[in-house]
C-alpha positions in Angstrom: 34.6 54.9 11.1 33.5 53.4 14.5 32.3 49.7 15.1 29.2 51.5 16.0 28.6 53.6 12.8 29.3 50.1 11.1 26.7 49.0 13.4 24.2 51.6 12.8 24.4 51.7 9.1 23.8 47.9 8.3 20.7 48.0 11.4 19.4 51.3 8.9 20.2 49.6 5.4 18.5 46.0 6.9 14.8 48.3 8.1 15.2 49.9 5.0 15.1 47.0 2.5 12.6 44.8 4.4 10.4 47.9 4.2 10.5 47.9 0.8 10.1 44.3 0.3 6.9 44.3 2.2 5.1 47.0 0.7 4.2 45.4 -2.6 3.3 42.6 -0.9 1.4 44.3 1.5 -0.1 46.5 -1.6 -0.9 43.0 -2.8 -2.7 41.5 -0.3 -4.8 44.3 0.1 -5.9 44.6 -3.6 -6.6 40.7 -3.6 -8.9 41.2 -0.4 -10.9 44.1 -1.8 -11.2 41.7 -5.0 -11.9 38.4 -3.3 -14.7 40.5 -1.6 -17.0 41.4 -4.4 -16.3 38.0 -6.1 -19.1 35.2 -4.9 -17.2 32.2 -4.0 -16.7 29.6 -6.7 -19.1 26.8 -6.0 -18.1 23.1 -4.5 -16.5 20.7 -7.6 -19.4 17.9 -7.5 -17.6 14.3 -7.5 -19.9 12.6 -10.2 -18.0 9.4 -10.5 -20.9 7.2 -8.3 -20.1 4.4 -6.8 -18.1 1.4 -7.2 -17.2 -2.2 -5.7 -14.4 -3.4 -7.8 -13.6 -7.8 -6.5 -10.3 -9.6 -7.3 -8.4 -12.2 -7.6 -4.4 -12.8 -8.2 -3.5 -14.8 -10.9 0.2 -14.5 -10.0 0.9 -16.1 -7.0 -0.6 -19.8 -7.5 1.2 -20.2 -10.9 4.8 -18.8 -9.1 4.2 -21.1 -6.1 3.3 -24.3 -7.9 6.4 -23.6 -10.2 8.6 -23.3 -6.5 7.1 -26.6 -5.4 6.7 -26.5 -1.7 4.8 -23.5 -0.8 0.8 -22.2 -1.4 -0.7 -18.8 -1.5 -4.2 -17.3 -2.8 -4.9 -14.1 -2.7 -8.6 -11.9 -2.9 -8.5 -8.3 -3.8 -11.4 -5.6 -2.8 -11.8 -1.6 -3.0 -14.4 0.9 -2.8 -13.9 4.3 -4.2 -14.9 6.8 -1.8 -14.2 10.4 -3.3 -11.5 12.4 -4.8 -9.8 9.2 -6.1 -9.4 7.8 -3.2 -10.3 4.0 -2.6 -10.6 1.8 0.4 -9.0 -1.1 0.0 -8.3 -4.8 1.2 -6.5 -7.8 0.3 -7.1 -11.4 2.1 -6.0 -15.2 1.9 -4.4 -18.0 2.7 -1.0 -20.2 2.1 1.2 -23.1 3.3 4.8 -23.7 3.3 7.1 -27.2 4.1 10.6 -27.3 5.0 11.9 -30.7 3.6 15.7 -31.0 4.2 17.7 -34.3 5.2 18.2 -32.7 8.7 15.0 -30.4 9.3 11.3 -31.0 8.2 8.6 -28.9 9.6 5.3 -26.7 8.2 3.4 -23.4 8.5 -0.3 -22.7 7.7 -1.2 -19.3 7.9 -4.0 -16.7 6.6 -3.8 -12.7 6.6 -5.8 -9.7 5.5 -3.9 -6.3 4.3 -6.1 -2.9 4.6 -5.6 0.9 3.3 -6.0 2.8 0.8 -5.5 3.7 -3.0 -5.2 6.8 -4.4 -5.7 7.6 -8.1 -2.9 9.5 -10.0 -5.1 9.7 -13.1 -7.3 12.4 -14.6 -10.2 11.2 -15.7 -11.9 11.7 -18.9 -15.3 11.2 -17.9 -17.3 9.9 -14.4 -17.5 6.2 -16.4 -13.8 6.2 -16.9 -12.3 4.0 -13.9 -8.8 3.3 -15.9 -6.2 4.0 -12.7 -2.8 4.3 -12.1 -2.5 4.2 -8.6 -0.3 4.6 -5.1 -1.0 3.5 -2.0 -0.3 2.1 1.6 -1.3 -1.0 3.4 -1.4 -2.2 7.0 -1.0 -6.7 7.0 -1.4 -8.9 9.7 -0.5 -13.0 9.5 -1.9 -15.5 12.1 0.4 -18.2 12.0 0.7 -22.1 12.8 3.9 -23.9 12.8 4.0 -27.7 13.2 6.3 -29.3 15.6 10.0 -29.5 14.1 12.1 -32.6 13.9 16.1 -32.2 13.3 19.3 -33.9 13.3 22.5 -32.6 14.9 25.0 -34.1 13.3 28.0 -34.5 15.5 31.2 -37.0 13.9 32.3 -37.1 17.7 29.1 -38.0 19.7 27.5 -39.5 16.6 24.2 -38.2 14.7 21.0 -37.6 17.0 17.4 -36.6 16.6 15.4 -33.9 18.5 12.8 -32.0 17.5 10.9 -28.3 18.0 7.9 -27.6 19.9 4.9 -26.5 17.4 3.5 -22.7 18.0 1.2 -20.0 16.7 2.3 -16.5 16.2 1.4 -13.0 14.6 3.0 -11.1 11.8 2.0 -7.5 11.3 3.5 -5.2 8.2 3.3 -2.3 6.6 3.2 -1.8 2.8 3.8 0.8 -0.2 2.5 -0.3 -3.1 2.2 1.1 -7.0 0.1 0.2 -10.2 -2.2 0.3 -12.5 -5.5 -1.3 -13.5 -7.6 -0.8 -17.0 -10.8 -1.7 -17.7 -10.8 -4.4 -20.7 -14.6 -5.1 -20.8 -17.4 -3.2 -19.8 -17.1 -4.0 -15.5 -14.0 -6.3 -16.1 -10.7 -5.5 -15.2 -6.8 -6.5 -15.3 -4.2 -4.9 -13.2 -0.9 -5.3 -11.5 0.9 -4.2 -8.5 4.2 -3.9 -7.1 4.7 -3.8 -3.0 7.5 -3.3 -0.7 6.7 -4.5 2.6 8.4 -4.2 5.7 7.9 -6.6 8.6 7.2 -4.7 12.3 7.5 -7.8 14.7 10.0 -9.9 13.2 11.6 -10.7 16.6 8.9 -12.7 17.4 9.6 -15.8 15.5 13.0 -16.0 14.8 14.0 -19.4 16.6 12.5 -21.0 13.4 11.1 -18.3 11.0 8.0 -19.9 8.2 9.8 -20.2 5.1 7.0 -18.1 3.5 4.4 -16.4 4.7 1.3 -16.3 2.4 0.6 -12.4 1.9 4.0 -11.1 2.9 7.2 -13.5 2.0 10.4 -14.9 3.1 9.5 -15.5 6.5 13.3 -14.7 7.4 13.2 -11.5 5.9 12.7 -8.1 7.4 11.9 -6.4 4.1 10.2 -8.3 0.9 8.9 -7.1 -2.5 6.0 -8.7 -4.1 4.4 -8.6 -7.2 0.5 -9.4 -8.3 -1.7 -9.7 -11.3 -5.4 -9.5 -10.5 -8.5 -10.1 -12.5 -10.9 -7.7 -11.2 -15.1 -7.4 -11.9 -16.6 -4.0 -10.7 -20.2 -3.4 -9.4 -21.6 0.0 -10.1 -24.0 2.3 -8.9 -24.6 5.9 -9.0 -24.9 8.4 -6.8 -28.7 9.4 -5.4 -30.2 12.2 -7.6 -27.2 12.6 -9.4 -27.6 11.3 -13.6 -23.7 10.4 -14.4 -23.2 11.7 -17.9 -19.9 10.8 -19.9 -17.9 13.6 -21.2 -19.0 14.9 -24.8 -22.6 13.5 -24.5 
């Protein structure tokens, strides 16, 4: 037999099965459009959930930081659920940091506010329930103040002498994935946690003398941090206009 009957053959045997693999599905598609047809469409899911303004604060971070000594952070927490389980969502505060060492002393002040979203990963059992397990995502920005520097170079030659580092102020921008969960305890009251890996995007910009920590990210020397917070949450509620919210089984 030829190359070309060989040829022939497999081009006949290929039409031939990819004929036959289509028609059912073609069938198919047909029967499911003549169906879909006299079927009315299925009507919108309402989201009765309402509205809610849940306001934070982490417990976490002041209790670690006064245990480390020479750094400060505090932290505020925000989020409004929009729809579908998803929630707008901020983070904002402040912190300070000192670098005390025999041969370099200097400080950082700085403040920063984290926004995105949440998104529920929950069912819920009812529009009142507001329990969450959550993921989400998180865009941070830092303004930054370092004081002016002193140091010693030390030199056994030359002998020891003193210099010291202009002062400067400089941004940090991030970007965050976080995970967790929050529960409500109370009727409006809250406790949570969250874990957060963040990843710095301008860390170029102060490495002559990177801030020991910044408040809302980290190690200041670090191009990648995780983070941990507890927050203590109280949620304001409203529902929707015209719409009676009604727990499930009442």
């Amino acid at each position: 037999m030829s190359l070309r009957s060989i040829c022939a053959y497999i081009s006949i045997l290929s039409i031939s099965l990819v004929a036959l693999l289509s028609s059912p599905a073609l069938y198919a598609q047909a029967d499911t459009a003549a169906t879909d047809s006299t079927q009315a469409p299925k009507p919108k899911k309402k989201d009765l959930a309402g509205h809610q303004l849940c306001l934070g604060v982490d417990i976490f971070h002041p209790i670690i930081n006064n245990i480390i000594g020479n750094q400060t952070g505090y932290e505020f927490a925000a989020d409004y659920y929009l729809h579908n389980e998803y929630y707008f969502a901020g983070e904002g505060g402040w912190g300070s940091a000192n670098v005390n060492y025999s041969d370099l002393k200097y400080s950082t002040t700085n403040s920063f506010l984290r926004l995105g979203f949440n998104k529920s990963v929950l069912n819920r059992d009812g529009p009142k329930d507001w329990d969450m397990m959550m993921i989400g995502m998180r865009l941070g920005f830092a303004n930054i103040t370092r004081s002016a520097a002193s140091y010693t170079i030390t030199d056994s030659v030359w002998g020891n002498s003193d210099s010291s580092h202009v002062g400067k102020s400089f941004p940090a921008l991030w970007i965050e994935i976080n995970g967790g969960m929050r529960v409500e305890l109370l009727k409006n009251f809250f406790a949570g946690w969250n874990i957060r890996g963040k990843f710095m995007l301008n860390g170029r910009s102060f490495n002559d003398l990177a801030p020991l920590y910044i408040a809302g990210y980290g190690k200041g020397d670090k191009n990648s941090n995780f983070d941990f917070n507890v927050y203590l949450s109280y949620a304001l509620r409203w529902d929707k206009k015209g719409v009676k919210v009604v727990e499930k089984g009442k």
